[in-house]
PQR file of N, CA, C, O and H, with PARSE charges and radii, in Angstrom:
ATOM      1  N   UNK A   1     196.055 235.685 186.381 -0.4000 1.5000
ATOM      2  CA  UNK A   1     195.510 235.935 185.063 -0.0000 2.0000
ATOM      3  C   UNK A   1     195.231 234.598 184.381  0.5500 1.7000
ATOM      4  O   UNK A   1     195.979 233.626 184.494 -0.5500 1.4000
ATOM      5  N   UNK A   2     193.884 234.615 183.522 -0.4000 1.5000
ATOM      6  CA  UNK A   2     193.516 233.375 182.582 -0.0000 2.0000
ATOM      7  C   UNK A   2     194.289 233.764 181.561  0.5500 1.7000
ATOM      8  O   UNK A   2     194.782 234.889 181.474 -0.5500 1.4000
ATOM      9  H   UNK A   2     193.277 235.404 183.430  0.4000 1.0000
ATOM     10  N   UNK A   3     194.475 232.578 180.492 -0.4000 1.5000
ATOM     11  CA  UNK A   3     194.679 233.077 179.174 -0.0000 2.0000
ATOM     12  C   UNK A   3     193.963 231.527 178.552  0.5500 1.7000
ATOM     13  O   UNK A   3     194.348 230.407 178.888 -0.5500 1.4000
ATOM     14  H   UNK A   3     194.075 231.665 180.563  0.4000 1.0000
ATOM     15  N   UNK A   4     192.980 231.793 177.696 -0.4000 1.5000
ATOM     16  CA  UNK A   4     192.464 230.706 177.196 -0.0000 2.0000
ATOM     17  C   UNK A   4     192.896 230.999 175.472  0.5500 1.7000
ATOM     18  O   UNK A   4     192.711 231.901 174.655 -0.5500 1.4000
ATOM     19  H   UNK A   4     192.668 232.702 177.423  0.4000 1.0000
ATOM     20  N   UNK A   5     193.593 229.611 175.502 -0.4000 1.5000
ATOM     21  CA  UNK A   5     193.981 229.713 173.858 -0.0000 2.0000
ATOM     22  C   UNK A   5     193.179 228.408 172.935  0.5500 1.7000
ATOM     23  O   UNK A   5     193.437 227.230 173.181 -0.5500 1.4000
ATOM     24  H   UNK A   5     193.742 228.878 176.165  0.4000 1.0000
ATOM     25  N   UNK A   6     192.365 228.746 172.051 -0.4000 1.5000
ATOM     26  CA  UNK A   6     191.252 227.799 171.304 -0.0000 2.0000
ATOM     27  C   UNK A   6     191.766 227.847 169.966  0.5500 1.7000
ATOM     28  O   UNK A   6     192.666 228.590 169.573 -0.5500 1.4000
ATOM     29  H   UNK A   6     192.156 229.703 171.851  0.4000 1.0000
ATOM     30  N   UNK A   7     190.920 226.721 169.077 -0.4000 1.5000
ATOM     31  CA  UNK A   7     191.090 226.928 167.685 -0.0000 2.0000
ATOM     32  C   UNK A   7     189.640 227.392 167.219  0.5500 1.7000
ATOM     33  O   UNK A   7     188.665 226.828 167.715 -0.5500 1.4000
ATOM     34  H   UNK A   7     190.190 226.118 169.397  0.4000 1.0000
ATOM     35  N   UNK A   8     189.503 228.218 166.452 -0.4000 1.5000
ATOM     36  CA  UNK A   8     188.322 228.688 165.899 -0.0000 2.0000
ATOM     37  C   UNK A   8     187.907 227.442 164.906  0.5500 1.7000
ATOM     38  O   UNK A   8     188.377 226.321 164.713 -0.5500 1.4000
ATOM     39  H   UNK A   8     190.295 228.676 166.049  0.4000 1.0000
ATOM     40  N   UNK A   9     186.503 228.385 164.226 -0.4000 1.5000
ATOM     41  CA  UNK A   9     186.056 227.356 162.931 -0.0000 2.0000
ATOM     42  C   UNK A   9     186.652 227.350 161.657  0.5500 1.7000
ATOM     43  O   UNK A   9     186.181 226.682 160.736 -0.5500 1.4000
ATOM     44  H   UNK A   9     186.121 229.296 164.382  0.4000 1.0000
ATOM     45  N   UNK A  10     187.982 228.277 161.505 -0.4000 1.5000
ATOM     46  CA  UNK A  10     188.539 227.966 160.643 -0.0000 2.0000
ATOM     47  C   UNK A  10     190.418 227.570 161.357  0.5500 1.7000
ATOM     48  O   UNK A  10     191.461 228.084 160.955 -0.5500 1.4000
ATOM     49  H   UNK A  10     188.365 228.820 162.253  0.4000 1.0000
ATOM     50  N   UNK A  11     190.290 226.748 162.231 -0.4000 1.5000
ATOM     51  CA  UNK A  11     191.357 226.267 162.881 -0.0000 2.0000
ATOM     52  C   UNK A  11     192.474 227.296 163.221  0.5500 1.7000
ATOM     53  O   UNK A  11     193.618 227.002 163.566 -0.5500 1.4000
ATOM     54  H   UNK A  11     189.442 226.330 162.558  0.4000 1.0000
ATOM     55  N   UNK A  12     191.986 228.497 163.077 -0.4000 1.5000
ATOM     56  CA  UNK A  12     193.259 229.287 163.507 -0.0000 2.0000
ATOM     57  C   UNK A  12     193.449 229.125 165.293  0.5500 1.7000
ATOM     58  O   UNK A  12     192.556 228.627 165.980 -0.5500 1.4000
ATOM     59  H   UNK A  12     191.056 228.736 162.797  0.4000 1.0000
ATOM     60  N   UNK A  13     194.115 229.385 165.589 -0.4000 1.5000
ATOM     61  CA  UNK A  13     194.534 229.285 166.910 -0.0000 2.0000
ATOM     62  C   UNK A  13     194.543 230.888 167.516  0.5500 1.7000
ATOM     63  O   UNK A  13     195.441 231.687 167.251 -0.5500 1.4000
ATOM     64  H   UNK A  13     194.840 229.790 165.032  0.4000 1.0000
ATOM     65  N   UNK A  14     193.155 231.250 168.532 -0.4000 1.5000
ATOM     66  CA  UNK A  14     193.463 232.606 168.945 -0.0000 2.0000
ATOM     67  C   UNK A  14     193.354 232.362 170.569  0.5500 1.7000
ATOM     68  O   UNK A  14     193.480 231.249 171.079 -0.5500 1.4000
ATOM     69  H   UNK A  14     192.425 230.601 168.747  0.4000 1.0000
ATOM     70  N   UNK A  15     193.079 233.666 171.359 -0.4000 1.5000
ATOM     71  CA  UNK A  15     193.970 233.520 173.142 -0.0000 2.0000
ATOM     72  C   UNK A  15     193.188 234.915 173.255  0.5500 1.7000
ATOM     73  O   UNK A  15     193.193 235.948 172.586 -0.5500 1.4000
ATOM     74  H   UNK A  15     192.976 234.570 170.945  0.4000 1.0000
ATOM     75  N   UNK A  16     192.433 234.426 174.540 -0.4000 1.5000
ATOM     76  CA  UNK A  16     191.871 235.513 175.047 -0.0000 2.0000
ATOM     77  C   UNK A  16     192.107 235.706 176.602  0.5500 1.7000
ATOM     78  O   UNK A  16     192.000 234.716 177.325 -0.5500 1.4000
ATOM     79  H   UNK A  16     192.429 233.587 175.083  0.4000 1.0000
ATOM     80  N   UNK A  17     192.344 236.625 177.007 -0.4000 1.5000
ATOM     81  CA  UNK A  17     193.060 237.155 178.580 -0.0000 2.0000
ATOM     82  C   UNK A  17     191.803 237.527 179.513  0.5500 1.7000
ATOM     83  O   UNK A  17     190.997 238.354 179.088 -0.5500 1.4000
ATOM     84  H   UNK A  17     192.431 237.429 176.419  0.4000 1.0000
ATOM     85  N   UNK A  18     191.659 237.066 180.495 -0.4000 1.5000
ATOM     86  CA  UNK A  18     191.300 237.615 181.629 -0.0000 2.0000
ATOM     87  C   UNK A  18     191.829 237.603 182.934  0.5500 1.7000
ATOM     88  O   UNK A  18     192.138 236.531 183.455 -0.5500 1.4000
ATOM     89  H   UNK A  18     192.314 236.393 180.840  0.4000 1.0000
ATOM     90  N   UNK A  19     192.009 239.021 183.706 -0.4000 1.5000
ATOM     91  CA  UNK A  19     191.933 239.289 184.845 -0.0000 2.0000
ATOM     92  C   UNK A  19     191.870 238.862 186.182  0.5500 1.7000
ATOM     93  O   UNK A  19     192.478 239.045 187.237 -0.5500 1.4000
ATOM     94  H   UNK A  19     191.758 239.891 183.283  0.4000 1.0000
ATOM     95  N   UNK A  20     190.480 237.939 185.562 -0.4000 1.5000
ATOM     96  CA  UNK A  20     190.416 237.035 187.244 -0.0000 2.0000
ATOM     97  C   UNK A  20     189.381 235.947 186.893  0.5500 1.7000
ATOM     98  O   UNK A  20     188.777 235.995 185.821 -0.5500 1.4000
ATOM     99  H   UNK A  20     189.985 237.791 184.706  0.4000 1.0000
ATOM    100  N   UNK A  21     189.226 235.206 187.573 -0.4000 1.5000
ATOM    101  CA  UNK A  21     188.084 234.154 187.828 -0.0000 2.0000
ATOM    102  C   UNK A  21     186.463 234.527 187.535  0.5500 1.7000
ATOM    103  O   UNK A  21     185.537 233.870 187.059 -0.5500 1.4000
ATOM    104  H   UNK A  21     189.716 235.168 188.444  0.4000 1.0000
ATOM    105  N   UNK A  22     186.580 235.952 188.071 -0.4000 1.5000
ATOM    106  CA  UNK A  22     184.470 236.087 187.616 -0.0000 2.0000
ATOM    107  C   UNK A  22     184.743 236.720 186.038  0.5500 1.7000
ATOM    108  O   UNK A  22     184.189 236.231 185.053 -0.5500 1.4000
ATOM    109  H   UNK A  22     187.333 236.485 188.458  0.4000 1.0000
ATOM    110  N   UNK A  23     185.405 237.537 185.984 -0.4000 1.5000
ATOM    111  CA  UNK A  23     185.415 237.721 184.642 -0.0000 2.0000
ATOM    112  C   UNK A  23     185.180 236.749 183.612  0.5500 1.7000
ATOM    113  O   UNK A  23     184.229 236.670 182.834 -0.5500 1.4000
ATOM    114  H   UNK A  23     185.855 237.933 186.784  0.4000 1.0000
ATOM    115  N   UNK A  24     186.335 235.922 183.745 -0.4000 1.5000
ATOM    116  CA  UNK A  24     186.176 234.367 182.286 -0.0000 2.0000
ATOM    117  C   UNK A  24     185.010 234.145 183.199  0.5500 1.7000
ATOM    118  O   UNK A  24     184.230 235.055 182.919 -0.5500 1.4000
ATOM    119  H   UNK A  24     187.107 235.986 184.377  0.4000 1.0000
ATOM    120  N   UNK A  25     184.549 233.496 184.033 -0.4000 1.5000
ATOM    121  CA  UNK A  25     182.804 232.939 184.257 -0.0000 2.0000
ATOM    122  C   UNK A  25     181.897 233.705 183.625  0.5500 1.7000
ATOM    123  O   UNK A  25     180.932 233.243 183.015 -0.5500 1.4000
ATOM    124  H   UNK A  25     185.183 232.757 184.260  0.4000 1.0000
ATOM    125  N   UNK A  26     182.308 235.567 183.802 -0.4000 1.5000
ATOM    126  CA  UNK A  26     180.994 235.846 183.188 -0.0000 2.0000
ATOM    127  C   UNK A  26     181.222 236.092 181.291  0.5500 1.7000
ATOM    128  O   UNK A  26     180.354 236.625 180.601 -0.5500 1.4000
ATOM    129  H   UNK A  26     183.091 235.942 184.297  0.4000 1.0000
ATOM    130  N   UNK A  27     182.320 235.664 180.834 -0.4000 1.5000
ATOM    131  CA  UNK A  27     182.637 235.394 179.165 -0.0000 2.0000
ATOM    132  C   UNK A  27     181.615 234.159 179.031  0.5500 1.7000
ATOM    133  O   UNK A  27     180.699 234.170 178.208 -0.5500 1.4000
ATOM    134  H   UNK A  27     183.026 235.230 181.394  0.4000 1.0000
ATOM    135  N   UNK A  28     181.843 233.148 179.868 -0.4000 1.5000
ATOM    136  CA  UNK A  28     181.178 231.738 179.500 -0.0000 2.0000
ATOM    137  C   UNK A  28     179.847 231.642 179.476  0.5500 1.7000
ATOM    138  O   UNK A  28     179.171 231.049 178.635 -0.5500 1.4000
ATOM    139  H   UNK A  28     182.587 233.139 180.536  0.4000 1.0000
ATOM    140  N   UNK A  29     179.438 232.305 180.520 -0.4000 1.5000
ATOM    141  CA  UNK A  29     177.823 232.582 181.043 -0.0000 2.0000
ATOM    142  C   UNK A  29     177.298 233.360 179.654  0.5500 1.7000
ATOM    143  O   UNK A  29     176.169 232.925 179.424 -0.5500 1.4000
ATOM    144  H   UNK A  29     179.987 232.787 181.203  0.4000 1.0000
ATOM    145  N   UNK A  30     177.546 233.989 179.007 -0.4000 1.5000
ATOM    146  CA  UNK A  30     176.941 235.337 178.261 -0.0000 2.0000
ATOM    147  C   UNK A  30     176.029 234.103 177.074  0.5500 1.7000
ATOM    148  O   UNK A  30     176.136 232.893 176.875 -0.5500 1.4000
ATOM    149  H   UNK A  30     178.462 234.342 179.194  0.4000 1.0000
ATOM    150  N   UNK A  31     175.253 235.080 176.571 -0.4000 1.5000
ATOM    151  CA  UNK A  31     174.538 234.613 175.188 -0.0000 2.0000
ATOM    152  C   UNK A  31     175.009 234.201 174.166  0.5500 1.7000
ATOM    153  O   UNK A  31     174.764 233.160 173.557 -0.5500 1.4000
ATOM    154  H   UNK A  31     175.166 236.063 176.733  0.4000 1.0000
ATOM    155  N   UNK A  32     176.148 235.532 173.809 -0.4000 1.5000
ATOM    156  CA  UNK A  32     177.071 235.167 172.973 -0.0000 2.0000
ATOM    157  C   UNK A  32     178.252 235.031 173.146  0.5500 1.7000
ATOM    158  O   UNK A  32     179.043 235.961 173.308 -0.5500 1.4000
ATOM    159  H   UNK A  32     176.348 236.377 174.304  0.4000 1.0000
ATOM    160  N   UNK A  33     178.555 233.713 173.132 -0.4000 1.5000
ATOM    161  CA  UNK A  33     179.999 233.031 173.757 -0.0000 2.0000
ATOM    162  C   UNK A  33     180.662 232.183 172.315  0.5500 1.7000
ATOM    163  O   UNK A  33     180.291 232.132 171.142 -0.5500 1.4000
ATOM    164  H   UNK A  33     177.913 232.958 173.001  0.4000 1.0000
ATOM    165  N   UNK A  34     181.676 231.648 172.981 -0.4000 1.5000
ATOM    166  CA  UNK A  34     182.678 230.063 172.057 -0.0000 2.0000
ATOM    167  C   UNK A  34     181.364 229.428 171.623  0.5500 1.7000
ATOM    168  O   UNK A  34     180.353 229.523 172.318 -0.5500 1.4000
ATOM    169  H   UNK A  34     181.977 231.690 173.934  0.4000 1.0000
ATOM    170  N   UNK A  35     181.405 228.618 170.178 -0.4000 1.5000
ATOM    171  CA  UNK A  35     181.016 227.738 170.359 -0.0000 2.0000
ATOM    172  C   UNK A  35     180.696 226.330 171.081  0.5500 1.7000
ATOM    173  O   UNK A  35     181.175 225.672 170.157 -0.5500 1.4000
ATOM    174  H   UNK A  35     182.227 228.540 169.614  0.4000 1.0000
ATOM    175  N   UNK A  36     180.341 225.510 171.837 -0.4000 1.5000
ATOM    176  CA  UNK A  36     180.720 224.471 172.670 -0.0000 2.0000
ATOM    177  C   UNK A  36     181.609 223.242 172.026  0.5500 1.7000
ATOM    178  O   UNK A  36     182.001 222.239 172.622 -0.5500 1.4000
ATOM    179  H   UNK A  36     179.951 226.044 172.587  0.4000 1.0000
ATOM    180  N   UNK A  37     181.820 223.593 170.650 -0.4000 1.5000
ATOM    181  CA  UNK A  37     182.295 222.255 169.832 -0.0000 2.0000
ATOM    182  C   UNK A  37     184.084 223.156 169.765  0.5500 1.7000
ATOM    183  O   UNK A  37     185.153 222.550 169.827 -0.5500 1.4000
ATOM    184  H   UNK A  37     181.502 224.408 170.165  0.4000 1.0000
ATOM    185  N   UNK A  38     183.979 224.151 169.675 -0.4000 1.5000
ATOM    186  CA  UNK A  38     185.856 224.918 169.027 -0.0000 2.0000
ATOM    187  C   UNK A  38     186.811 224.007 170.601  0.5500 1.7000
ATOM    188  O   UNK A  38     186.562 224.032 171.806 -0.5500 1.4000
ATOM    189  H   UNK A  38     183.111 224.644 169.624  0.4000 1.0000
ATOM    190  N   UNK A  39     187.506 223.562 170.092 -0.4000 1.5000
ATOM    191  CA  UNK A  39     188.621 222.948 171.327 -0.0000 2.0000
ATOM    192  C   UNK A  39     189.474 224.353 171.830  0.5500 1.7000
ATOM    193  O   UNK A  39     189.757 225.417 171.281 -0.5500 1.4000
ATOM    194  H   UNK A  39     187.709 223.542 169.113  0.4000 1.0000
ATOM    195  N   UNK A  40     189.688 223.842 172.987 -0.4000 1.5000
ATOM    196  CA  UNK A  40     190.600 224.558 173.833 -0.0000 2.0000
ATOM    197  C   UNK A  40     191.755 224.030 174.165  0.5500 1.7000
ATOM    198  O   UNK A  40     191.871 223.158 175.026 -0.5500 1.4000
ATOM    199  H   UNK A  40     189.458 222.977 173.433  0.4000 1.0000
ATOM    200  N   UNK A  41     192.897 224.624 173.365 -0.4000 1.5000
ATOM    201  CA  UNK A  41     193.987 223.706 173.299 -0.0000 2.0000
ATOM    202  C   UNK A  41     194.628 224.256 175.215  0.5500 1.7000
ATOM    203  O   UNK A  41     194.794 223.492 176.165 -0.5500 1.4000
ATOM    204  H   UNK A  41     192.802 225.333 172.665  0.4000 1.0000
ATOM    205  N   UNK A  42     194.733 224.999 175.200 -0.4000 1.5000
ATOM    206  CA  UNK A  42     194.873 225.076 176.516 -0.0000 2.0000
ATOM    207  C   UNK A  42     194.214 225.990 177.557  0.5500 1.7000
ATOM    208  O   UNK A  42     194.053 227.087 177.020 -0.5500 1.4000
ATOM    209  H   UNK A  42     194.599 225.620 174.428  0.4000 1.0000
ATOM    210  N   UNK A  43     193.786 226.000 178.759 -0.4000 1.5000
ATOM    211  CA  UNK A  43     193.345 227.201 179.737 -0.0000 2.0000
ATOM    212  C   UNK A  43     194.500 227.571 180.179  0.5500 1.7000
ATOM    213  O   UNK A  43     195.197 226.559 180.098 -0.5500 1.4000
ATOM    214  H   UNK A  43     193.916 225.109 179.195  0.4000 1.0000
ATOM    215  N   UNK A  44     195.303 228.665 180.722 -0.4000 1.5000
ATOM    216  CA  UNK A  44     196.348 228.188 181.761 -0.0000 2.0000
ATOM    217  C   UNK A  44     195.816 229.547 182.939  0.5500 1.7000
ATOM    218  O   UNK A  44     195.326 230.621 182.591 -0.5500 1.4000
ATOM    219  H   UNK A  44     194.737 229.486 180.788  0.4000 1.0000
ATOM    220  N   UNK A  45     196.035 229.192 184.068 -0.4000 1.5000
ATOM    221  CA  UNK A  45     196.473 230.001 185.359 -0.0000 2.0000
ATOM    222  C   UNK A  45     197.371 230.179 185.675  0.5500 1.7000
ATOM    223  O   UNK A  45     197.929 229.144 186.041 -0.5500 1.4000
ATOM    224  H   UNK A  45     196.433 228.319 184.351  0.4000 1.0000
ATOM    225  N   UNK A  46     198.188 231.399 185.808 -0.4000 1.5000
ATOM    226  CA  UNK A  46     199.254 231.611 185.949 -0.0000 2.0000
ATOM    227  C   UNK A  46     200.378 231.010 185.466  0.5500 1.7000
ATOM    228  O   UNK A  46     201.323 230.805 186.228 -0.5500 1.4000
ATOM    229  H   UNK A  46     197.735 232.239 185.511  0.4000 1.0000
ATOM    230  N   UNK A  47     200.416 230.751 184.516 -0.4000 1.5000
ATOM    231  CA  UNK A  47     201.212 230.153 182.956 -0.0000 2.0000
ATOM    232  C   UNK A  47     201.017 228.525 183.411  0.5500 1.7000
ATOM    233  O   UNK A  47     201.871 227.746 182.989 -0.5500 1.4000
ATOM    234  H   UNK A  47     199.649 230.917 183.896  0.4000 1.0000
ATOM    235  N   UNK A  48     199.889 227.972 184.284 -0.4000 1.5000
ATOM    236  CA  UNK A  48     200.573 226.515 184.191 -0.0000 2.0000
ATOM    237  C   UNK A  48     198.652 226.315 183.807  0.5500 1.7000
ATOM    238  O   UNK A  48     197.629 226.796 184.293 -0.5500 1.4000
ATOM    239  H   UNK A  48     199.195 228.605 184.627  0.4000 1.0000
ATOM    240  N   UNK A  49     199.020 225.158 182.476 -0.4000 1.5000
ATOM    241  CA  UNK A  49     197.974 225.000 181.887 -0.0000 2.0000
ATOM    242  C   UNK A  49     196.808 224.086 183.190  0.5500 1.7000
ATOM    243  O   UNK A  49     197.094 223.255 184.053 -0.5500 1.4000
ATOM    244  H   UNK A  49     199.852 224.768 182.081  0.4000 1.0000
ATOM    245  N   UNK A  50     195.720 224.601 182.874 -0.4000 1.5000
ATOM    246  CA  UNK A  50     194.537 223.634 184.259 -0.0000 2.0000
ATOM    247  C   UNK A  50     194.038 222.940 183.271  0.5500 1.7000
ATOM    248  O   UNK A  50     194.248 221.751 183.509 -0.5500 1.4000
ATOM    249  H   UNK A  50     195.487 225.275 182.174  0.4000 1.0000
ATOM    250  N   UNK A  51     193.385 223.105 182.108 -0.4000 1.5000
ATOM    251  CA  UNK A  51     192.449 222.557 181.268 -0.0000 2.0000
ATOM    252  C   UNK A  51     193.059 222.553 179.942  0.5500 1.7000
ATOM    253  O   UNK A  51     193.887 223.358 179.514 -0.5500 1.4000
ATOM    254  H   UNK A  51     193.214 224.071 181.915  0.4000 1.0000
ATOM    255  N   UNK A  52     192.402 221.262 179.174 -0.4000 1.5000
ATOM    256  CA  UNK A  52     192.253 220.904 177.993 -0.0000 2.0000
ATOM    257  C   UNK A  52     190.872 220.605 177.085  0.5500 1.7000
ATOM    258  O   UNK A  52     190.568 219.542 177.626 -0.5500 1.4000
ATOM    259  H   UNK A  52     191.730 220.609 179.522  0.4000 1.0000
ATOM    260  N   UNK A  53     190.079 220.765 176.316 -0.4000 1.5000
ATOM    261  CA  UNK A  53     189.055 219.711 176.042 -0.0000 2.0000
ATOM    262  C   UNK A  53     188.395 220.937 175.460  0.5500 1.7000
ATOM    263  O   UNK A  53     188.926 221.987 175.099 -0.5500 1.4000
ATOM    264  H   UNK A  53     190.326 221.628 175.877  0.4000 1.0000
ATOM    265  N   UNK A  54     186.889 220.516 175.440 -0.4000 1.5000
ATOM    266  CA  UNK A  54     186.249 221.098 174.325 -0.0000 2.0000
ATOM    267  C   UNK A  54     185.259 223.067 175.539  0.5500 1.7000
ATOM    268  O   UNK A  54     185.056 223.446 176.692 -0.5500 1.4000
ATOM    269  H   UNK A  54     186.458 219.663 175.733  0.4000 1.0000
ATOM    270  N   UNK A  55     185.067 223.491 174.189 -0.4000 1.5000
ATOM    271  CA  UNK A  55     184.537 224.907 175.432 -0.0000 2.0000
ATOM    272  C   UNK A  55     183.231 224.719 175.811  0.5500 1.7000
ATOM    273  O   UNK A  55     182.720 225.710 176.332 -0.5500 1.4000
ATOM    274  H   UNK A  55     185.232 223.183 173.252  0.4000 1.0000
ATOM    275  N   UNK A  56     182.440 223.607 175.692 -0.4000 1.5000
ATOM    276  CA  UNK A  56     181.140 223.312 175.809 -0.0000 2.0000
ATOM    277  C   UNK A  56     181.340 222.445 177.416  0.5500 1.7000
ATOM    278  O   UNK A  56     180.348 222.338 178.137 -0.5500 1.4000
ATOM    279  H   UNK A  56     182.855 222.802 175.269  0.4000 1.0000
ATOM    280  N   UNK A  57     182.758 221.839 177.884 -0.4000 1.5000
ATOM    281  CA  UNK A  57     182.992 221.242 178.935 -0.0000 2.0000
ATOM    282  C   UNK A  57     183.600 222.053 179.998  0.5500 1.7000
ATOM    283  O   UNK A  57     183.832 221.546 181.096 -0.5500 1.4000
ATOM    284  H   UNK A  57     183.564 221.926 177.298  0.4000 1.0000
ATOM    285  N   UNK A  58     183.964 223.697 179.654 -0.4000 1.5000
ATOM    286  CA  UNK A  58     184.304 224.551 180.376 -0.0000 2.0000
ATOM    287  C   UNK A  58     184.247 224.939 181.801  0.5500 1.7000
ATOM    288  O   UNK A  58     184.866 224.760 182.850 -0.5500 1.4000
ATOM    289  H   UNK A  58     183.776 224.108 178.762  0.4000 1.0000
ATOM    290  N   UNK A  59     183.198 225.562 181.334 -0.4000 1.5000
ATOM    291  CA  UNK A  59     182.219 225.912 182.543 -0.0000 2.0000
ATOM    292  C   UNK A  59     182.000 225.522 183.572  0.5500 1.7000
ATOM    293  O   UNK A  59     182.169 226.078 184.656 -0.5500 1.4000
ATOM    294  H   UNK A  59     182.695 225.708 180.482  0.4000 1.0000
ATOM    295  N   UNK A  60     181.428 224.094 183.236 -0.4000 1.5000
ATOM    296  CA  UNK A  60     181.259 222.703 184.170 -0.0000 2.0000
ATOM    297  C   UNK A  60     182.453 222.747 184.837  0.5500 1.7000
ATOM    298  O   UNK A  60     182.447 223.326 185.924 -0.5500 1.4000
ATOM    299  H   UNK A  60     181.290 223.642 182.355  0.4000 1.0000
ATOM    300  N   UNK A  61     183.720 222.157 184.344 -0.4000 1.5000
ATOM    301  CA  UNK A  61     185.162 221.956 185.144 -0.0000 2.0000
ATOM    302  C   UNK A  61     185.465 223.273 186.051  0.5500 1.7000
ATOM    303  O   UNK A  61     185.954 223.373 187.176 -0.5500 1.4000
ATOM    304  H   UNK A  61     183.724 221.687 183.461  0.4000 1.0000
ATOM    305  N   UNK A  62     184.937 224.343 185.035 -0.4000 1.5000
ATOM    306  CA  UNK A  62     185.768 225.784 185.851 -0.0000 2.0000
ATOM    307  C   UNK A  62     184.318 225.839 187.109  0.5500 1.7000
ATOM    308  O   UNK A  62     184.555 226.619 188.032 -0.5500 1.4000
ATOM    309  H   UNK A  62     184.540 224.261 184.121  0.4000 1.0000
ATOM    310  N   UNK A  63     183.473 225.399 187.165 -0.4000 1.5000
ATOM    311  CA  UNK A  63     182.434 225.924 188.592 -0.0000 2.0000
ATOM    312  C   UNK A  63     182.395 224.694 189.222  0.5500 1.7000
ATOM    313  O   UNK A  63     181.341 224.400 189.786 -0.5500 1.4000
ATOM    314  H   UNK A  63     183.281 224.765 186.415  0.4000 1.0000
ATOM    315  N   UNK A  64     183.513 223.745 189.255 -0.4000 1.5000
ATOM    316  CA  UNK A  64     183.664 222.495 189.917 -0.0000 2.0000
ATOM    317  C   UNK A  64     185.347 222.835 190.585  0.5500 1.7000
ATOM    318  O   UNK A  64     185.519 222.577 191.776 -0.5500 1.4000
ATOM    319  H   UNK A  64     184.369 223.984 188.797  0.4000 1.0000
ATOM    320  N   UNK A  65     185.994 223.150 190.136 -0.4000 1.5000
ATOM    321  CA  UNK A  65     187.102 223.492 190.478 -0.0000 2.0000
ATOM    322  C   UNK A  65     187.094 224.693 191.467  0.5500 1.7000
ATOM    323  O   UNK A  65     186.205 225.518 191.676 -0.5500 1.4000
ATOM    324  H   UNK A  65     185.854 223.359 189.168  0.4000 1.0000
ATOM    325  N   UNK A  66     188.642 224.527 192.156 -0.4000 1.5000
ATOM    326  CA  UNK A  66     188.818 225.298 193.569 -0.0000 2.0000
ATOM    327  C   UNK A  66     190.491 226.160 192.847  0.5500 1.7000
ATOM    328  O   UNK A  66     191.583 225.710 192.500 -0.5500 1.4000
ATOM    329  H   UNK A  66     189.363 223.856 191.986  0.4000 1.0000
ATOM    330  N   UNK A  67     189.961 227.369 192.896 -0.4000 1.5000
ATOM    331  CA  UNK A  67     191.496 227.964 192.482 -0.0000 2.0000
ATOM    332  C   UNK A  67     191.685 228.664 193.618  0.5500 1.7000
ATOM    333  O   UNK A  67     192.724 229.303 193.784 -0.5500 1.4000
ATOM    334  H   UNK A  67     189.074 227.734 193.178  0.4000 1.0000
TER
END
């Protein structure tokens, strides 16, 4: 399971769950997604965090990466 936890545009801190690997790809892929600027304080896989950084650098890392 993903759990991606971000800060919105009014800095709250929210966490969204997915299932598996194509799922969050196809959240990122869509029209209406994250902004690319809201930070991602953490991604984690299986509770151990993979990623940090902004959601506009996502994608890129997650379709470069081998899980």
């Amino acid at each position: 399971m993903y759990r991606l936890t971000y800060q919105d545009s009014y800095q709250i801190e929210r966490t969204l769950e997915f299932e598996n690997y194509e799922e969050l790809m196809l959240s990122l892929s869509g029209c209406v997604t994250l902004p690319d600027t809201f930070l991602v304080t953490s991604l984690t896989f299986d509770d151990k965090v993979i990623y940090q950084g902004l959601v506009g650098d996502l994608y890129r890392f997650l379709s470069q990466a081998n899980f």
